[in-house]
Biotite code that builds the C-alpha atoms (Angstrom):
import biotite.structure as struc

atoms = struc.array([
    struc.Atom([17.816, 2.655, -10.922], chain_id="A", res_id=1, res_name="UNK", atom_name="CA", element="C"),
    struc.Atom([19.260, 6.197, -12.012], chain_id="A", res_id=2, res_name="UNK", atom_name="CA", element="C"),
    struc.Atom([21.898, 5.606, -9.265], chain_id="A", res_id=3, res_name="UNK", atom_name="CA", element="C"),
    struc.Atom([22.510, 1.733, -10.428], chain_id="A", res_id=4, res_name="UNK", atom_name="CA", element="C"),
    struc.Atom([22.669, 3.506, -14.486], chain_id="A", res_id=5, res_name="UNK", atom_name="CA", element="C"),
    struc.Atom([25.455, 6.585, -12.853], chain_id="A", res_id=6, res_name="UNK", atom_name="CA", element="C"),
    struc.Atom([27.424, 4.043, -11.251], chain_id="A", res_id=7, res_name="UNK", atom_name="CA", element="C"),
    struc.Atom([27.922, 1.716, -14.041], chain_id="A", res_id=8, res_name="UNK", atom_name="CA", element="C"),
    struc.Atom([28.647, 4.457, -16.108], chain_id="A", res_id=9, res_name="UNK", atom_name="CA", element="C"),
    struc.Atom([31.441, 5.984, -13.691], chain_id="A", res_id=10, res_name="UNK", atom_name="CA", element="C"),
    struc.Atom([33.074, 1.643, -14.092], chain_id="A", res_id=11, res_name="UNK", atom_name="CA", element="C"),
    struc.Atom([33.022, 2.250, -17.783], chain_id="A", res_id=12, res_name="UNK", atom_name="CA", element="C"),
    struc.Atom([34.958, 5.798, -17.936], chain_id="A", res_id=13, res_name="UNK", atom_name="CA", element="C"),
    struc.Atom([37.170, 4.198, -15.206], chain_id="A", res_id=14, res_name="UNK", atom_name="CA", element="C"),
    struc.Atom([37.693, 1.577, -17.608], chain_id="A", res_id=15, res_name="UNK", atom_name="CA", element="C"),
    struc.Atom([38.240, 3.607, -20.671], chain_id="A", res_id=16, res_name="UNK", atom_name="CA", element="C"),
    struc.Atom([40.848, 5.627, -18.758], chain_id="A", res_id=17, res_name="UNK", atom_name="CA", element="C"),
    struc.Atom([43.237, 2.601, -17.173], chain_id="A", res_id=18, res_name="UNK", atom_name="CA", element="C"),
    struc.Atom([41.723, 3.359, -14.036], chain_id="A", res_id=19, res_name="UNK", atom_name="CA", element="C"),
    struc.Atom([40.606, 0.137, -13.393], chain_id="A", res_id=20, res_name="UNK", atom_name="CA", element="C"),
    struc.Atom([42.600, -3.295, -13.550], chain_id="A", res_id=21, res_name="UNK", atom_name="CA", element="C"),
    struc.Atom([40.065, -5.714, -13.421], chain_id="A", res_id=22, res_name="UNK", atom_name="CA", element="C"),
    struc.Atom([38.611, -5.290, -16.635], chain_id="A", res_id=23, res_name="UNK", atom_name="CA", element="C"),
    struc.Atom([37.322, -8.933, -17.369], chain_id="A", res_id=24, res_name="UNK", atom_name="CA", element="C"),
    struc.Atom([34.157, -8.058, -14.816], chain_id="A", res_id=25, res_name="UNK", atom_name="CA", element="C"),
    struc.Atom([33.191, -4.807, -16.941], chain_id="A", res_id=26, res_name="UNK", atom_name="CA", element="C"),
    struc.Atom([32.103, -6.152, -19.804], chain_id="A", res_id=27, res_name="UNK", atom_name="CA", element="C"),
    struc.Atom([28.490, -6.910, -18.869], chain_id="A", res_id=28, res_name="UNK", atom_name="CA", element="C"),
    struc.Atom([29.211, -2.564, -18.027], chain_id="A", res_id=29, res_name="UNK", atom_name="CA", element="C"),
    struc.Atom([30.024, -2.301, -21.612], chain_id="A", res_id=30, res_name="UNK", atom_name="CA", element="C"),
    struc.Atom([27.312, -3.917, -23.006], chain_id="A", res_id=31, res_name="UNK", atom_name="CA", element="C"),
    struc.Atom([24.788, -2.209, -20.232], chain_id="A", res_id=32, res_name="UNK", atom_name="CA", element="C"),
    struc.Atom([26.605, 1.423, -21.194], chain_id="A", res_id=33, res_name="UNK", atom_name="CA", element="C"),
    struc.Atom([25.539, 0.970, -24.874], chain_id="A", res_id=34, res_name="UNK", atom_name="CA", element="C"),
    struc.Atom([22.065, -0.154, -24.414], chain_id="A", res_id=35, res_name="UNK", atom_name="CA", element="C"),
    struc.Atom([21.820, 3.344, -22.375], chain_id="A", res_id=36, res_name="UNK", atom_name="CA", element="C"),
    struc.Atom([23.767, 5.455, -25.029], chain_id="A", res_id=37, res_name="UNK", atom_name="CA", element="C"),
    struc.Atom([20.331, 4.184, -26.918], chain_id="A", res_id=38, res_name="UNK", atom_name="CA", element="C"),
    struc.Atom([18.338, 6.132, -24.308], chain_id="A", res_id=39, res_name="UNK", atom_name="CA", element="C"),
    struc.Atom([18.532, 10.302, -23.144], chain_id="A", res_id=40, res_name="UNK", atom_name="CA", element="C"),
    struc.Atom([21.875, 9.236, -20.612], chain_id="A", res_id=41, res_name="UNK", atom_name="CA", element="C"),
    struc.Atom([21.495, 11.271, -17.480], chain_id="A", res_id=42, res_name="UNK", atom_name="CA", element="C"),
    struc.Atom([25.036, 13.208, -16.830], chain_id="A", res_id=43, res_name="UNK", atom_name="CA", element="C"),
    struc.Atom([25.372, 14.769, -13.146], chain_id="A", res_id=44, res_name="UNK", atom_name="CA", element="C"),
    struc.Atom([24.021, 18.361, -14.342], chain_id="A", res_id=45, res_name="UNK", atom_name="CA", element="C"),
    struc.Atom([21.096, 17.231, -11.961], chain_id="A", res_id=46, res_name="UNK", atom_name="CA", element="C"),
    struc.Atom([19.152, 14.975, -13.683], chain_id="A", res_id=47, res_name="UNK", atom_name="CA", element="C"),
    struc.Atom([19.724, 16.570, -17.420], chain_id="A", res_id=48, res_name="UNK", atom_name="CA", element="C"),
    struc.Atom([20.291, 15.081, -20.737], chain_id="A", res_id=49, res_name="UNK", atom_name="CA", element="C"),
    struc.Atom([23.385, 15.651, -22.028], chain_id="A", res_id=50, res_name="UNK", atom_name="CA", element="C"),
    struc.Atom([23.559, 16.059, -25.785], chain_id="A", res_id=51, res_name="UNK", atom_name="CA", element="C"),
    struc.Atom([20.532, 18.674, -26.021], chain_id="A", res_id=52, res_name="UNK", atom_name="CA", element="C"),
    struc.Atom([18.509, 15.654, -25.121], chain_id="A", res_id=53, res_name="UNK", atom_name="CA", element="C"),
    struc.Atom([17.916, 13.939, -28.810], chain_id="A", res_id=54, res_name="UNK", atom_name="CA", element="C"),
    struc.Atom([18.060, 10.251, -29.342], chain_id="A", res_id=55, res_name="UNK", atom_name="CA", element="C"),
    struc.Atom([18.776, 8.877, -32.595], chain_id="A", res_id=56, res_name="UNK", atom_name="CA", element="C"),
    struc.Atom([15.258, 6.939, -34.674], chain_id="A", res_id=57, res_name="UNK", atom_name="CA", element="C"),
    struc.Atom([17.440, 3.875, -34.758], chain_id="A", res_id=58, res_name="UNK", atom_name="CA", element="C"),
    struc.Atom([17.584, 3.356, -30.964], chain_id="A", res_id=59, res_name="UNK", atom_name="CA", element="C"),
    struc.Atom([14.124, 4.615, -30.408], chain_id="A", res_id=60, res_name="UNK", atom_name="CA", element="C"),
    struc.Atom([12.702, 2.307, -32.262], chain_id="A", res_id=61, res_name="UNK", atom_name="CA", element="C"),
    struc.Atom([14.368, -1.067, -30.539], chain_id="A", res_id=62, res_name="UNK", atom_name="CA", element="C"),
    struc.Atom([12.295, -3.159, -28.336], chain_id="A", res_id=63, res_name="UNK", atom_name="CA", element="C"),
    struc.Atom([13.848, -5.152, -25.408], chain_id="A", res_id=64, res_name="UNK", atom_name="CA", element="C"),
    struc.Atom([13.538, -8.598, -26.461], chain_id="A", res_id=65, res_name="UNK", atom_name="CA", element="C"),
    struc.Atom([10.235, -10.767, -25.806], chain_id="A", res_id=66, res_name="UNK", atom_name="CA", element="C"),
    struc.Atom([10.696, -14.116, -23.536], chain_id="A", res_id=67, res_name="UNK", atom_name="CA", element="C"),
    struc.Atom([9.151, -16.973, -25.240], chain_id="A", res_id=68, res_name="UNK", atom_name="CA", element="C"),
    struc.Atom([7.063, -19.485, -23.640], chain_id="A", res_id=69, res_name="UNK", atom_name="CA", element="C"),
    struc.Atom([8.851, -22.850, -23.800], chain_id="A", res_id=70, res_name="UNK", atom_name="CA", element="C"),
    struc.Atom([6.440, -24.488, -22.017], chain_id="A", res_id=71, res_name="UNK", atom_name="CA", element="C"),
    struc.Atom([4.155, -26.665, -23.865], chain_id="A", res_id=72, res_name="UNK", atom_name="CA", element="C"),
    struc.Atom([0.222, -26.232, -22.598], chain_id="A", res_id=73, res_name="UNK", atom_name="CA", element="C"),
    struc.Atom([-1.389, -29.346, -21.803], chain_id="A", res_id=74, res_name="UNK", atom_name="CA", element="C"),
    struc.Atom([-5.079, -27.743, -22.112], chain_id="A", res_id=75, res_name="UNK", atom_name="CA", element="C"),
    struc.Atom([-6.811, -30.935, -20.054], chain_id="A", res_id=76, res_name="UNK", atom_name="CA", element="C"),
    struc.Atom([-4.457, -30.373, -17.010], chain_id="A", res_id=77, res_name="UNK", atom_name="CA", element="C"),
    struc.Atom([-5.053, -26.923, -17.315], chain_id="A", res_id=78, res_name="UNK", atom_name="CA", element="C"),
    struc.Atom([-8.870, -27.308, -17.258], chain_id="A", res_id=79, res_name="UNK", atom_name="CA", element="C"),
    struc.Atom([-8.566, -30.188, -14.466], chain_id="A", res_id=80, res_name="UNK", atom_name="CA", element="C"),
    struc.Atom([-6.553, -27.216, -12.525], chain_id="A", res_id=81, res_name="UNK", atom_name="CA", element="C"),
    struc.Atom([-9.011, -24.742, -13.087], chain_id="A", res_id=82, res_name="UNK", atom_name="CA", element="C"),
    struc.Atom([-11.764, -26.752, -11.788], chain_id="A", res_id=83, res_name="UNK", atom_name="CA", element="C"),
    struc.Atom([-9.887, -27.341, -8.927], chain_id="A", res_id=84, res_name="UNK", atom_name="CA", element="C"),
    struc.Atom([-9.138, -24.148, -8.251], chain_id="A", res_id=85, res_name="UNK", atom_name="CA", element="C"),
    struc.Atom([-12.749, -22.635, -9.176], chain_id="A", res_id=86, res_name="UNK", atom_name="CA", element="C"),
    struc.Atom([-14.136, -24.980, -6.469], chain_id="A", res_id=87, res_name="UNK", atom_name="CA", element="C"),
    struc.Atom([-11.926, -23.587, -4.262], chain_id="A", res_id=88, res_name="UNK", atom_name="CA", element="C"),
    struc.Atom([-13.055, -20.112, -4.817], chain_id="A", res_id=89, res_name="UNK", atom_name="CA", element="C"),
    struc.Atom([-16.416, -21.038, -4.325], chain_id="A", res_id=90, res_name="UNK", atom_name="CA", element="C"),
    struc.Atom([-15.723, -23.247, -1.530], chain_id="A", res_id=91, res_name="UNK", atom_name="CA", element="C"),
    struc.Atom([-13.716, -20.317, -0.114], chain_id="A", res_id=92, res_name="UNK", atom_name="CA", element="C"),
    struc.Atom([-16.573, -17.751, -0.617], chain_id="A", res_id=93, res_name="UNK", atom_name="CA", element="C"),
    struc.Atom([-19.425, -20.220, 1.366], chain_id="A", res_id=94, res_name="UNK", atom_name="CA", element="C"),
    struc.Atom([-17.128, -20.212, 3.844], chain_id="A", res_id=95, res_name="UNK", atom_name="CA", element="C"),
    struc.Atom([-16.567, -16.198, 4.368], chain_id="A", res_id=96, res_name="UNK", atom_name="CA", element="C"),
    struc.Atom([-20.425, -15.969, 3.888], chain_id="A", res_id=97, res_name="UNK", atom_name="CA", element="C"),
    struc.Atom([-20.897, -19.014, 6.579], chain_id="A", res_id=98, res_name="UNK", atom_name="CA", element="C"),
    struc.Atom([-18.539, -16.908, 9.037], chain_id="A", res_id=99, res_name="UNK", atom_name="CA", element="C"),
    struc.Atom([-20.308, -13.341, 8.343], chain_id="A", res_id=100, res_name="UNK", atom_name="CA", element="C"),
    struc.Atom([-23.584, -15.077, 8.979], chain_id="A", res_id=101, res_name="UNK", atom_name="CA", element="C"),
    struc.Atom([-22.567, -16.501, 12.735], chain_id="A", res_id=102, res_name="UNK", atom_name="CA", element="C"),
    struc.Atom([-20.549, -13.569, 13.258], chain_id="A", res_id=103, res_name="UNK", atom_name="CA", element="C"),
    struc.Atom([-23.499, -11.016, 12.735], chain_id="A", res_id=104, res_name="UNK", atom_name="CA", element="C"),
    struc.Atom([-25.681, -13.768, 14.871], chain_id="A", res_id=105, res_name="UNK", atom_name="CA", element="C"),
    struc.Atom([-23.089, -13.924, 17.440], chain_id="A", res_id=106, res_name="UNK", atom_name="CA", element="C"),
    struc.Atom([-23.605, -10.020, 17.990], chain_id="A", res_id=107, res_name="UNK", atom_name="CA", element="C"),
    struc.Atom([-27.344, -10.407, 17.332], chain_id="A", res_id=108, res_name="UNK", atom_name="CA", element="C"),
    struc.Atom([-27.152, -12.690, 20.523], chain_id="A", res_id=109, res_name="UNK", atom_name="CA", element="C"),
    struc.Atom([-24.756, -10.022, 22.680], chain_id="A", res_id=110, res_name="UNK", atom_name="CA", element="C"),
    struc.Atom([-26.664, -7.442, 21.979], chain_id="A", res_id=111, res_name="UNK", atom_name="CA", element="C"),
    struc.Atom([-30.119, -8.425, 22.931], chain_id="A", res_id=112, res_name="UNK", atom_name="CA", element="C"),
    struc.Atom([-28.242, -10.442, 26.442], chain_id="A", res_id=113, res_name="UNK", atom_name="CA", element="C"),
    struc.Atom([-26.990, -6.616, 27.118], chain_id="A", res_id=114, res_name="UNK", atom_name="CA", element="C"),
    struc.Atom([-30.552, -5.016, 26.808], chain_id="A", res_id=115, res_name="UNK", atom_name="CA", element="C"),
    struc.Atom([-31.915, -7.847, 29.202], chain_id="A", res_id=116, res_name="UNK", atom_name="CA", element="C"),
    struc.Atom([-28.990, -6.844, 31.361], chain_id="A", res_id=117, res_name="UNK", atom_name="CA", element="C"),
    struc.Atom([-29.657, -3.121, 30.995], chain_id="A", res_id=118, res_name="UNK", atom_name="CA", element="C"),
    struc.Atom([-33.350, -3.954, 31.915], chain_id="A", res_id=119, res_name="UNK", atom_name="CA", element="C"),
    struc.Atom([-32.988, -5.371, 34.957], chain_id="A", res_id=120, res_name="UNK", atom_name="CA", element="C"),
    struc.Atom([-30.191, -2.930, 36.321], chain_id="A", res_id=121, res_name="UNK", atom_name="CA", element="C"),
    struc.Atom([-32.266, 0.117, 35.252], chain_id="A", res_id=122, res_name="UNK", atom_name="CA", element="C"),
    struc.Atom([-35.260, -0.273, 37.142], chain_id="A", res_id=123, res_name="UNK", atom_name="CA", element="C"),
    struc.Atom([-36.452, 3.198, 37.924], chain_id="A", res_id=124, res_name="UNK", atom_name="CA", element="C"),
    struc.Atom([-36.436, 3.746, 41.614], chain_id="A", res_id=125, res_name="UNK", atom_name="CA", element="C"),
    struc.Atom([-38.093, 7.351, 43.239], chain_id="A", res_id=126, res_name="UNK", atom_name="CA", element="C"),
    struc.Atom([-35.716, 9.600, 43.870], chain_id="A", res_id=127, res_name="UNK", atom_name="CA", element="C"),
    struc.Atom([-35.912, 10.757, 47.393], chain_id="A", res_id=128, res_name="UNK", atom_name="CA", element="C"),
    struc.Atom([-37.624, 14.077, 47.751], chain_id="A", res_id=129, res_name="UNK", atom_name="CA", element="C"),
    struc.Atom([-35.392, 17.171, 48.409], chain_id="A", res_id=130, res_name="UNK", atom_name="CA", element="C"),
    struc.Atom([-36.000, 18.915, 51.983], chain_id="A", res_id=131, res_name="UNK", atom_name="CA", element="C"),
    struc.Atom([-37.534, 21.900, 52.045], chain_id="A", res_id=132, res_name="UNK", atom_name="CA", element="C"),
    struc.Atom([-37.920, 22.903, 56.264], chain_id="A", res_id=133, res_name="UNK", atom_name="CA", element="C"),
    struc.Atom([-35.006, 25.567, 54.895], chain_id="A", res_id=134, res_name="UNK", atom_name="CA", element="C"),
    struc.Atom([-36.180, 28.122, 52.452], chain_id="A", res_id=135, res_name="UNK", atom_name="CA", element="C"),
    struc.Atom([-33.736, 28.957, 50.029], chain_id="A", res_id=136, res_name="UNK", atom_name="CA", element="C"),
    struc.Atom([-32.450, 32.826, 49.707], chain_id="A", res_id=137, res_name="UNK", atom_name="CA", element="C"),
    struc.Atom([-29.750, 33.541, 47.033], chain_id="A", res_id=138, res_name="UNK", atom_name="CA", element="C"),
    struc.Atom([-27.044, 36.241, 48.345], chain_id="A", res_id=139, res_name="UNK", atom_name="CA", element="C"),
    struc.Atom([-26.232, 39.149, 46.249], chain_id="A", res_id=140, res_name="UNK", atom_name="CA", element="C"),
    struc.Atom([-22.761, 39.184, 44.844], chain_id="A", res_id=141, res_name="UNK", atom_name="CA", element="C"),
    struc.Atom([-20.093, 41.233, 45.954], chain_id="A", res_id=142, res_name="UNK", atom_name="CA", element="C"),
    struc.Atom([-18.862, 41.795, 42.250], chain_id="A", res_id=143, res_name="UNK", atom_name="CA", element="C"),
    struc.Atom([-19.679, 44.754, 40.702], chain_id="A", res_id=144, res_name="UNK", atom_name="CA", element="C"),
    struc.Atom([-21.936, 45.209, 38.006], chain_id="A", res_id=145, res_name="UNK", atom_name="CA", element="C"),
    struc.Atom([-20.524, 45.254, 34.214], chain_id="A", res_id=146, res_name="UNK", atom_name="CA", element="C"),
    struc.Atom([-20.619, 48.230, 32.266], chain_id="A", res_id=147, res_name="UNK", atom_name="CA", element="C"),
    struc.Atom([-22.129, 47.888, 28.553], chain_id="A", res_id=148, res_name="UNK", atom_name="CA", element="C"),
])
């Protein structure tokens, strides 16, 4: 937006000098460059306030202007629409809950079908016995002894 306000100002002073010779288009310019003289206008001394950064009480003070509802209310529709819509919240909610439930009894299901599985594959079978007609002698290492 500050880049939108810097660029509309550079049309105006373009304006103001001749610059520019299309000048029918920069009025809505005008009218946008004095609703931000209202404001602290940003210069290009990196994001500064030019004019030691005081606004006048005047322009503080101004509030952009409110858009009125033109709509008439037609309060039974209304509450006929909110009905509609409430059920459908509710309705909406059952039906997350409904899902959640099978969901978590879906898994329920998978999980105790895996343990079955499990069961049967894991049947403990003897290990077969290790054989022993050769003693076992460890050889000394060849490395020599650490120092502490």
């Amino acid at each position: 937006m500050l880049v939108k306000t810097r660029q509309k100002e550079k049309k105006i002073r373009d304006v103001s000098e001749g610059k520019v010779e299309n000048q029918g288009e920069m009025e809505p310019l005008k009218e946008a460059r004095n609703r931000v003289e209202g404001s602290s206008s940003l210069d290009n001394n990196n994001g500064r306030t030019s004019g030691g950064g005081r606004r006048s009480p005047t322009n503080c003070l101004i509030k952009p202007p409110v858009k009125k509802n033109t709509i008439p209310i037609d309060l039974k529709l209304r509450a006929v629409e909110r009905a509609r819509f409430a059920h459908q919240v509710v309705e909406k909610r059952r039906l997350i809950k409904q899902y959640k439930m099978e969901r978590e009894r879906q898994q329920k299901l998978e999980e105790e079908e895996e343990i079955k599985r499990l069961r049967k594959e894991l049947i403990p079978k003897a290990q077969l016995m290790p054989y022993f007609d050769r003693p076992f002698v460890p050889r000394r290492s060849e490395k020599q002894p650490t120092v502490p």
